[in-house]
C-alpha positions as CSV (number, residue, x, y, z in Angstrom):
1,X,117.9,69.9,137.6
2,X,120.5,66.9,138.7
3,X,120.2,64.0,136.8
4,X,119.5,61.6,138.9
5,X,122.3,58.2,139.4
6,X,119.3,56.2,137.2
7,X,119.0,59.0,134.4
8,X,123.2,59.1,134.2
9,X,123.5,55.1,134.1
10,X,120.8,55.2,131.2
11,X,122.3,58.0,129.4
12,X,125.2,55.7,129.4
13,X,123.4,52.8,128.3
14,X,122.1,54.7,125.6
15,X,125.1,55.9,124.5
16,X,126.4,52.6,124.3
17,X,123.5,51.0,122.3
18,X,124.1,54.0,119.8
19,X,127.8,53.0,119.3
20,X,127.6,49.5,119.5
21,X,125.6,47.2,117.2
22,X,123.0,45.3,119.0
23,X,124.1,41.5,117.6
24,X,127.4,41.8,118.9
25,X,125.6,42.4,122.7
26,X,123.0,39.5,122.3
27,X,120.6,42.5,123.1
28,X,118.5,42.3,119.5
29,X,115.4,40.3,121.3
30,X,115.2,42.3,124.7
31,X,111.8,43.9,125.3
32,X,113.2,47.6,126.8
33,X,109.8,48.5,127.3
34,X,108.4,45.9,129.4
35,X,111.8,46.3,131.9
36,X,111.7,48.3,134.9
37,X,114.3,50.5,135.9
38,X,115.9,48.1,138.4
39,X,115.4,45.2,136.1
40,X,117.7,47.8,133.1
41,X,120.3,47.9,135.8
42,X,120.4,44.5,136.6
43,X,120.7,43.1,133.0
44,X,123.3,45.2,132.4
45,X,125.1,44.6,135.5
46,X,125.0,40.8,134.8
47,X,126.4,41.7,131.4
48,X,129.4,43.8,132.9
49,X,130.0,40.7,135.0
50,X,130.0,38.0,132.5
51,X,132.5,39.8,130.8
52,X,134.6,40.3,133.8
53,X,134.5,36.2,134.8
54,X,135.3,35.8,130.3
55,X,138.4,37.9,130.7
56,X,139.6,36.4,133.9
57,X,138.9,33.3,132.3
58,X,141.0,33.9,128.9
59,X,143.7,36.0,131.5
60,X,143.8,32.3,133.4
61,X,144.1,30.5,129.8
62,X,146.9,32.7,128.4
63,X,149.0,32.3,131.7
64,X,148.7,28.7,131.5
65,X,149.7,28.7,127.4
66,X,152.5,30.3,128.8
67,X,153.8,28.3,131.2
68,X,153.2,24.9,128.9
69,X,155.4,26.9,126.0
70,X,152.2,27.3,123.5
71,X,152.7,31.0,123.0
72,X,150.7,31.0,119.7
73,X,147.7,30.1,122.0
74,X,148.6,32.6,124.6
75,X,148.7,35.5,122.3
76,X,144.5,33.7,120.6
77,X,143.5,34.5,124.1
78,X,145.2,37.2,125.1
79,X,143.8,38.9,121.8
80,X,140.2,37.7,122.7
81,X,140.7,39.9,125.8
82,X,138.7,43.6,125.5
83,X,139.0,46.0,128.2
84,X,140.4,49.7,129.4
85,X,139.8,48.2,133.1
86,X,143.1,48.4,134.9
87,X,142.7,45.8,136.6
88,X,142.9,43.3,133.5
89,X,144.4,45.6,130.9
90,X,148.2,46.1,132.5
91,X,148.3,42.4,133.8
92,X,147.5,41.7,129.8
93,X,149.9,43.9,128.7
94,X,152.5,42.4,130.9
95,X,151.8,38.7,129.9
96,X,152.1,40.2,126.2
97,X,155.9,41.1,127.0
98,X,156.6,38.1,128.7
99,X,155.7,36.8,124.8
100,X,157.6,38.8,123.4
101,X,160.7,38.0,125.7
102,X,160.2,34.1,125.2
103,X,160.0,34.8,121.3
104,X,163.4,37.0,121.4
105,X,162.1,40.3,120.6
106,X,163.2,42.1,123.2
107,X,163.2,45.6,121.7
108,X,159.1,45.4,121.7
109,X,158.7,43.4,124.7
110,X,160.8,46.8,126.5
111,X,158.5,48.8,124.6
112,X,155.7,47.4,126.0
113,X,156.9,47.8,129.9
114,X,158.3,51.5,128.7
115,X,154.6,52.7,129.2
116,X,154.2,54.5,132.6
117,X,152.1,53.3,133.9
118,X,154.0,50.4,134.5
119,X,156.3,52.7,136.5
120,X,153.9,53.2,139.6
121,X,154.7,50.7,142.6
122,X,151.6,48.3,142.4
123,X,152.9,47.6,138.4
124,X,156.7,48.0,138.4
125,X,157.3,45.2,141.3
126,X,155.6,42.7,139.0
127,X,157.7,43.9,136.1
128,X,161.2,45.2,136.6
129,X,162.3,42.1,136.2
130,X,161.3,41.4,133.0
131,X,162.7,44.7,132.2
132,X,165.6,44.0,133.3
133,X,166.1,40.9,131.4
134,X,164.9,43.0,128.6
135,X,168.0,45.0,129.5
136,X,170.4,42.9,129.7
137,X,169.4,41.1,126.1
138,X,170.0,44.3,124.3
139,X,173.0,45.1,126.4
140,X,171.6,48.2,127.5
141,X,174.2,48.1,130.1
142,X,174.1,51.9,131.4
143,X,170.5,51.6,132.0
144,X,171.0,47.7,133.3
145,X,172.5,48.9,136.7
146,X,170.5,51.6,137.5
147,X,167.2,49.4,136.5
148,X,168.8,46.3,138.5
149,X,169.0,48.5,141.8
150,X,165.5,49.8,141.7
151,X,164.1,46.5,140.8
152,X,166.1,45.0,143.8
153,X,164.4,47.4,145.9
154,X,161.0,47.2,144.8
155,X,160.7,43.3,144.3
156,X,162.6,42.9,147.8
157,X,160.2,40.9,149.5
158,X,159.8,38.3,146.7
159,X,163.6,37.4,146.8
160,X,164.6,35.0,149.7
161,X,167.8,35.2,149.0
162,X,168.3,38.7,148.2
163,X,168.3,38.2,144.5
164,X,171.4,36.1,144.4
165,X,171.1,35.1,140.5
166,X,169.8,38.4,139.6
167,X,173.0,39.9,140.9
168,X,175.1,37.5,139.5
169,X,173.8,37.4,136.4
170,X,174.2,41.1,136.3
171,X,177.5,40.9,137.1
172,X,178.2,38.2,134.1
173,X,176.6,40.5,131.5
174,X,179.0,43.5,133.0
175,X,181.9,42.0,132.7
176,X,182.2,41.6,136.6
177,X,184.6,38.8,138.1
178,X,183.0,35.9,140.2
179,X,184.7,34.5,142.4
180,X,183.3,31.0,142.9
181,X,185.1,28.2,144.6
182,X,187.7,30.5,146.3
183,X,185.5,30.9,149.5
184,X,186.7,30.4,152.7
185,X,185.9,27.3,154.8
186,X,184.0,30.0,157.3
187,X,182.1,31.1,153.7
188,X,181.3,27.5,152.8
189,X,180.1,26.2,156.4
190,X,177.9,29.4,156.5
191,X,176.4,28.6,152.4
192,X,176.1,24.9,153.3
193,X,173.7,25.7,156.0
194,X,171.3,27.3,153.6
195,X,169.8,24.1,151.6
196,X,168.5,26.7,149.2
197,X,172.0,28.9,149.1
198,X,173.7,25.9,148.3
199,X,171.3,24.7,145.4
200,X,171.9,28.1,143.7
201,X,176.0,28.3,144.4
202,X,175.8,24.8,142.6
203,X,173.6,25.8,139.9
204,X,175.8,29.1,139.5
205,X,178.8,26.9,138.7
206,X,177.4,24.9,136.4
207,X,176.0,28.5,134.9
208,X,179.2,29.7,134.7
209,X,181.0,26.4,133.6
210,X,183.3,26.3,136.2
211,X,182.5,23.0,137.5
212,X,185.9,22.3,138.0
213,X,186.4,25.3,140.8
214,X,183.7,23.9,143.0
215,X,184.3,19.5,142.4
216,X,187.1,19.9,145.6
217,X,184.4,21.3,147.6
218,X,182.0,18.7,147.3
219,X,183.1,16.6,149.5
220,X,182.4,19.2,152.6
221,X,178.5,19.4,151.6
222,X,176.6,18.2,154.8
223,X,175.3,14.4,155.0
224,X,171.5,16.1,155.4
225,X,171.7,17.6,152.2
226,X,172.2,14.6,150.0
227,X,168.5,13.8,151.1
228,X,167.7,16.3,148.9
229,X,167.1,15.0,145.1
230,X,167.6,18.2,143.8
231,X,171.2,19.0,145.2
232,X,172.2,15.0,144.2
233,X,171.0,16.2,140.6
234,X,172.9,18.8,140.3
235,X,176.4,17.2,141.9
236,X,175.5,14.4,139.4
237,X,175.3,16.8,136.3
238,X,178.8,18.4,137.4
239,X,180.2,14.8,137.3
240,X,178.6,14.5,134.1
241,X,180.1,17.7,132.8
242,X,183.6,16.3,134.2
243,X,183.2,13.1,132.3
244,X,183.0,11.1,135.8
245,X,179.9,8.5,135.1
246,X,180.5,6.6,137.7
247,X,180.5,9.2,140.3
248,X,177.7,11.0,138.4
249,X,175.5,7.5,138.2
250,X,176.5,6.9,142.0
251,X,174.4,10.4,143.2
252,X,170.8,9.8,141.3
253,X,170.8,5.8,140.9
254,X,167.8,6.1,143.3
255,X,166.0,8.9,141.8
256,X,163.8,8.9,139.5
257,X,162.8,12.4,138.1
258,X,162.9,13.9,135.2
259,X,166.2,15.6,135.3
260,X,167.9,12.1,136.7
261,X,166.7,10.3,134.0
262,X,167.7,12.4,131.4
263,X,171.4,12.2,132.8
264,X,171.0,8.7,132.9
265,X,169.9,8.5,129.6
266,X,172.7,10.8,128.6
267,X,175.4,8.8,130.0
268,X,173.6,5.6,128.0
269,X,173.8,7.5,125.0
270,X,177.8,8.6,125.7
271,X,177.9,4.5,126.1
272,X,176.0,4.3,122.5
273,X,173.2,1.8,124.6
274,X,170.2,3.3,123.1
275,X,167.7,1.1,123.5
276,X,168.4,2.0,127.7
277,X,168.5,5.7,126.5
278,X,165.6,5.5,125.0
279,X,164.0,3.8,128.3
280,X,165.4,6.4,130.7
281,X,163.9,8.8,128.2
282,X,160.7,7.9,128.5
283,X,161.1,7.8,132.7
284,X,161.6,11.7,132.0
285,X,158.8,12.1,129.7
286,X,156.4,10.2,132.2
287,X,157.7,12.4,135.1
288,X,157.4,15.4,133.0
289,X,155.6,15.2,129.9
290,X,157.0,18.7,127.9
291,X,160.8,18.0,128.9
292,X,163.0,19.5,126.6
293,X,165.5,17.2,126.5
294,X,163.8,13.9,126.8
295,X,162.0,14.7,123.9
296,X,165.2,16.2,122.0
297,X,166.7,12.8,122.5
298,X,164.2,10.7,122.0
299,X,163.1,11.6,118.9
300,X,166.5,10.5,116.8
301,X,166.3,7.3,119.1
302,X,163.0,6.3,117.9
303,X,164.2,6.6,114.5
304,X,167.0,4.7,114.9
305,X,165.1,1.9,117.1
306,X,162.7,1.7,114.2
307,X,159.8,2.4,116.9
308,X,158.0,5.0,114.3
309,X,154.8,5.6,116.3
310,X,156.5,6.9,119.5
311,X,158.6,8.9,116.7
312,X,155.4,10.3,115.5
313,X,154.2,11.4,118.9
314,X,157.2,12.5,120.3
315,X,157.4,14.9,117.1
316,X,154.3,16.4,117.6
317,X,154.9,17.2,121.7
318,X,157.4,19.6,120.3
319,X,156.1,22.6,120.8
320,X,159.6,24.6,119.8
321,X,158.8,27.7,117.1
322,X,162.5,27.2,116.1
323,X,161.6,24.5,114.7
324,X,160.7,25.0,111.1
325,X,157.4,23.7,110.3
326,X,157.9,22.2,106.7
327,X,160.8,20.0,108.4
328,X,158.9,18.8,111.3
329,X,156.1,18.0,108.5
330,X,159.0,16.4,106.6
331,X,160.2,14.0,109.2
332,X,156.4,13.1,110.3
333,X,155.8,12.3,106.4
334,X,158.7,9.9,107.0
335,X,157.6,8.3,109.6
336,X,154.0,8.0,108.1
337,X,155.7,5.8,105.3
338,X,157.6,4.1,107.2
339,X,154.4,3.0,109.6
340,X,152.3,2.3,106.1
341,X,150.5,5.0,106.0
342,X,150.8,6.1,102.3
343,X,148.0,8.2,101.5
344,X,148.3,10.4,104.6
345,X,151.8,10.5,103.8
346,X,150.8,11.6,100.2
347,X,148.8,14.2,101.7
348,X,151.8,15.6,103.5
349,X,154.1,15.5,100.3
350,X,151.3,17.4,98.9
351,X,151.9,20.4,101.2
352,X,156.0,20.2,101.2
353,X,155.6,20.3,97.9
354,X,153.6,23.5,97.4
355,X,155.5,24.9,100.8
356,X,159.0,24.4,99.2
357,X,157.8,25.5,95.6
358,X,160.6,26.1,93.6
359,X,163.3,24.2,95.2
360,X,162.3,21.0,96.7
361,X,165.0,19.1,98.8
362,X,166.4,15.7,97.6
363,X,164.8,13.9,100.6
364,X,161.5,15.3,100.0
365,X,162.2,14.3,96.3
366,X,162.9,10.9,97.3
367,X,159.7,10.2,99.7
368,X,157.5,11.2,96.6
369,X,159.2,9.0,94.7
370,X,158.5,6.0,96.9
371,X,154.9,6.8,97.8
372,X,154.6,7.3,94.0
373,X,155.5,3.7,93.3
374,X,153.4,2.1,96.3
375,X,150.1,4.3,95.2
376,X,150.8,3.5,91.3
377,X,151.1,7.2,90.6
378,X,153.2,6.8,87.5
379,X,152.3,10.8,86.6
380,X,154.5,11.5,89.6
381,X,156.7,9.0,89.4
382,X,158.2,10.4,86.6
383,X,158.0,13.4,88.0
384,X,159.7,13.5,91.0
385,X,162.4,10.2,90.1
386,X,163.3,12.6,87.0
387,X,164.2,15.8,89.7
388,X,166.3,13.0,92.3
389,X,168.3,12.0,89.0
390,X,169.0,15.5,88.1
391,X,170.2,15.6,92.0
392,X,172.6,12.5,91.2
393,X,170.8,10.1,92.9
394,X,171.3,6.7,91.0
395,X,168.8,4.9,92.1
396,X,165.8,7.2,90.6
397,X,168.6,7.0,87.4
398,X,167.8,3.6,87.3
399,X,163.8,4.3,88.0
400,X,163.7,6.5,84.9
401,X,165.6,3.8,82.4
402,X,163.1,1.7,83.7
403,X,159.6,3.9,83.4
404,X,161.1,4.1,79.3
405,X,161.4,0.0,79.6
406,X,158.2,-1.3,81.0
407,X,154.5,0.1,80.9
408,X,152.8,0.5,84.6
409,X,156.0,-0.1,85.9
410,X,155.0,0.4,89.4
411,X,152.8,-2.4,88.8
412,X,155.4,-4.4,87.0
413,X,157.5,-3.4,90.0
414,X,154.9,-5.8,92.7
415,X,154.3,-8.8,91.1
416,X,155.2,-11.4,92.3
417,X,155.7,-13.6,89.3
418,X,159.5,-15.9,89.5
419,X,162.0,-13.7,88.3
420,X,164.4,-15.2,85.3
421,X,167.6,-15.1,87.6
422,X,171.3,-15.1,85.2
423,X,173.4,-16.1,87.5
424,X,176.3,-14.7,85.1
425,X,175.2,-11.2,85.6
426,X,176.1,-10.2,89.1
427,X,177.6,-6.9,90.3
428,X,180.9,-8.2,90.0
429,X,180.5,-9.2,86.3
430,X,179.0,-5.4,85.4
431,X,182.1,-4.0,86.9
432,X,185.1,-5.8,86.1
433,X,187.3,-5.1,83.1
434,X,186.7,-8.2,80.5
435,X,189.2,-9.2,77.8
436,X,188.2,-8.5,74.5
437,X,188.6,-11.5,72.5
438,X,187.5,-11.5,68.5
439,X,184.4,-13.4,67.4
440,X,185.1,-16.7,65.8
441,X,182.4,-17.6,62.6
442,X,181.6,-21.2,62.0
443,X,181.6,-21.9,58.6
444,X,178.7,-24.0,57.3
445,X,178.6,-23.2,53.5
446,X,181.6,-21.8,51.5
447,X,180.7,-18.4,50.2
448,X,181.8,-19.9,45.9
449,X,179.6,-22.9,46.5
450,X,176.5,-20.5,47.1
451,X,178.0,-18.4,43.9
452,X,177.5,-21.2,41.6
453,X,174.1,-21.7,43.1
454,X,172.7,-19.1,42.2
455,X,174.2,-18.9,38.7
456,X,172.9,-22.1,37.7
457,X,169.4,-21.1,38.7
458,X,169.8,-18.5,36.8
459,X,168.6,-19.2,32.8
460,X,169.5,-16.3,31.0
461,X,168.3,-16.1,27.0
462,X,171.3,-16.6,24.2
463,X,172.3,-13.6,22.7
464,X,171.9,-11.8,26.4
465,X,175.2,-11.0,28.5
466,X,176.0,-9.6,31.8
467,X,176.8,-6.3,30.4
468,X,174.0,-5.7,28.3
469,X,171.5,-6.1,30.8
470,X,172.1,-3.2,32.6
471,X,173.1,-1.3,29.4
């Protein structure tokens, strides 16, 4: 006899319960017995699409991860995604080479896409391109044509412009002559009627460095296309490249994005006026809060402006995982001292010092030496000011001498007692060659009168002498 659609979704159930222990389904407190059959199915259907919204839901999380450059967080949730459904599995897969691509590891993010499934139509057009870039990083440059061709084709409709930079970029990586800024007037009235065709011939020459080739050409660009901010950026950048600041200021004085005000801020920085750096800088940062650049810049600025909290904070936007992490915890140490903040900074050193056991830099050397002294730590103070001598660093010399000189020397080091001031002994005085000159005695008793003295103090019996005293 058939087993009927009820009896074969049971036997699965069953099957499942076997296999799977009953705390990790939330299913320990469930009264089978009292549950009809439609009431089984139900539950369990209700379960199947819980878990399909919590994987959409971490699929959704990990995409955005991505885009915001927190790929540590993309790959927690990608993880946290279990299923064989199609439907989720090859879009996870995907997002876990697109990983692997922003991290550099290209050989595994191919691997990944080298599954065939990924080679039916519905997958490959979501893809190829990917795999192509996969390609082209590990100069694969046989299979790079062939792949770029059938990509073309597949991914056709997503390209407006017939995949302008993917060709081009091909062409770059093969070795393949471009010829941009030799077009013919006819070619460049035909390209400057295409807003978008002429925001990627500009951004090719900047891509290419050949800035120079196109500059001529400029001047032919339609009047409606300077309304667009985006083509006035990247005219201004190619001025900027040229070393033309007035010509590149003159294109995006009116804009305020975040790629016009990190030029700006550039062509402050060129001018060394940081504190209107600094300012464009944080335009960027307020138009788009991860820039790369703006936070790049502003970073060093803040340090040099002596504005240590916006230091701090920029710091830790960086989300960069070139960046290596016992330097970025090194320069937010530093700016924790230099805001006050001693015992957090302690904290910090703390780490760095386990982190770089066995070798610790100068400066982290010197930053224990300081919070040492303002948290009276005279343990590590003569710890860490005896490694920054052995380094040659004379001030932590001069620490040491004085740790041997005075007890609780940090101590000694904050009163605020008047200080005995010699006015003789200055810098100048310690280094200057002085003449030697002999010491002249003052004479206050002559030597014979003190002789005779002590002799006639002296009352020696008769019949004693000198000599037979000490015979």
């Amino acid at each position: 006899m058939k087993l009927t659609s009820f009896w074969k979704a049971l036997t699965g159930i069953i099957f499942s319960l076997l296999i799977t222990p009953l705390h990790t389904l939330g299913e320990e407190n469930i009264a089978w017995e009292n549950m009809s059959q439609g009431d089984i199915l139900d539950y369990f259907q209700t379960m199947k699409e819980e878990k399909r919204k919590k994987n959409d839901f971490l699929l959704k999380k990990a995409k955005f991860n991505i885009l915001n450059g927190n790929l540590k967080a993309a790959e927690f949730y990608l993880k946290n995604i279990s299923t064989k459904n199609k439907r989720i599995f090859y879009p996870k897969k995907r997002l876990q080479s697109l990983i692997l691509f922003l991290k550099k590891d290209y050989a595994n993010s191919l691997k990944i896409l080298e599954d065939p499934e990924f080679s039916f139509f519905s997958f490959y057009k979501e893809t190829c391109l990917i795999k192509v870039l996969n390609l082209m990083a590990l100069s694969k440059k046989k299979r790079l044509t062939k792949e770029t061709e059938e990509c073309q084709e597949a991914s056709s409709k997503y390209s407006k412009k017939d995949h302008f930079w993917l060709k081009n970029t091909v062409k770059v990586k093969n070795g393949s002559p471009i010829q941009i800024g030799k077009e013919s007037p006819l070619q460049l009235k035909k390209l400057f009627e295409d807003k978008e065709m002429t925001t990627l011939w500009l951004k090719l020459a900047i891509f290419l460095n050949k800035e120079k080739n196109i500059v001529s050409k400029l001047s032919d660009l339609p009047k409606k296309l300077y309304r667009s901010k985006k083509i006035r950026e990247l005219i201004s950048f190619i001025y900027y490249r040229l070393d033309q600041k007035e010509m590149a200021l003159d294109f995006i004085e009116d804009i305020s994005t975040a790629n016009s005000e990190n030029i700006k801020g550039n062509l402050r920085l060129k001018s060394r006026e940081f504190e209107l750096a600094y300012g464009h800088f944080q335009l960027a940062l307020k138009n788009k809060i991860n820039s790369k650049n703006a936070l790049e810049r502003s970073l060093p600025l803040s340090w040099i402006l002596r504005k240590w909290k916006q230091g701090k904070k920029h710091l830790n936007s960086l989300l960069s995982e070139d960046i290596d992490p016992r330097k970025k915890r090194s320069l937010e140490t530093a700016f924790l001292i230099q805001m006050g903040f001693f015992k957090e900074a302690h904290q910090h050193l703390k780490r760095l010092n386990y982190d770089y056991t066995g070798f610790i830099p100068l400066e982290i050397n010197l930053m224990n030496s300081y919070v040492s002294i303002i948290n009276n730590n005279e343990k590590d103070l003569d710890r860490f000011s005896h490694e920054a001598c052995l380094k040659f660093d004379g001030l932590n010399c001069w620490v040491r001498s004085q740790l041997l000189t005075w007890e609780q020397f940090s101590k000694t080091l904050k009163r605020k007692d008047p200080i005995y001031k010699d006015d003789r002994l200055t810098l100048d005085s310690l280094t200057e060659l002085s003449v030697l000159r002999p010491l002249k005695e003052e004479l206050i008793v002559e030597q014979k009168d003190i002789e005779e003295l002590d002799s006639a103090e002296v009352n020696l019996p008769k019949g004693l002498h000198y000599k037979g005293i000490f015979d």
